[in-house]
C-alpha positions in Angstrom: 133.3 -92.9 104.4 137.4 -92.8 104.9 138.6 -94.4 107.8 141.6 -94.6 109.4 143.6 -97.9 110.5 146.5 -99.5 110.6 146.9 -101.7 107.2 147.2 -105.4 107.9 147.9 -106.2 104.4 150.4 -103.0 103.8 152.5 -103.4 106.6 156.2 -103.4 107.7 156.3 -103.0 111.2 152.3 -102.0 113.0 150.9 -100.9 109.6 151.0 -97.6 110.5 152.0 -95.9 107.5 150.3 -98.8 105.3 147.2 -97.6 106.6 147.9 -93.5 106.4 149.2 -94.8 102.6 145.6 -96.4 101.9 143.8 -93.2 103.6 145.8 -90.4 101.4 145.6 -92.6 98.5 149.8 -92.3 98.6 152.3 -95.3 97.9 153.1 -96.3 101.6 156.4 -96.7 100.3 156.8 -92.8 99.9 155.5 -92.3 103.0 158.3 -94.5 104.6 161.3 -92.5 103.0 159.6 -89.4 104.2 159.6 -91.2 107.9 163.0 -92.2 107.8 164.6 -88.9 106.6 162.6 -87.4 109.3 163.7 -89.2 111.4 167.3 -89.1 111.2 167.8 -85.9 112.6 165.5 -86.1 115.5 164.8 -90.1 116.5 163.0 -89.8 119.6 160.4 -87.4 118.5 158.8 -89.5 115.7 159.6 -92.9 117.1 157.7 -91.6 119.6 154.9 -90.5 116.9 154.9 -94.0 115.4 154.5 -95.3 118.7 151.2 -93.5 120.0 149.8 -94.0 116.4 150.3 -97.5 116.6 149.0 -98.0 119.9 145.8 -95.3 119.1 145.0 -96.1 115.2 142.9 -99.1 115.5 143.7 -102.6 112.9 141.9 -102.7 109.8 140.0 -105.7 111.0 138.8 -104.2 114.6 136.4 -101.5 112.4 133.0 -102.3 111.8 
């Protein structure tokens, strides 16, 4: 079963997209160059993404 969490080992900043790269089976590194152009031209509405996932999406070593 596929779980979400934020990657501890993928990780630049929370782990975030490390752990949505693990889950979609995607480079995390792609995912990062889609969440930078995105958010260029509107910064507060996914910084404020990142920040709720990273406060929501549990750390891969808090699942049991």
């Amino acid at each position: 079963m596929k779980r979400l969490y934020r990657s501890t080992s993928n990780k630049m900043m929370s782990g975030v997209l490390g752990g949505l790269g693990e889950y979609f089976n995607i480079d995390a590194t792609i995912l990062r160059l889609i969440f930078v152009v995105l958010l260029i031209p509107s910064f507060m509405t996914f910084a404020l993404v990142y920040l709720v996932a990273a406060l929501i999406i549990p750390k891969e070593e808090e699942i049991y």
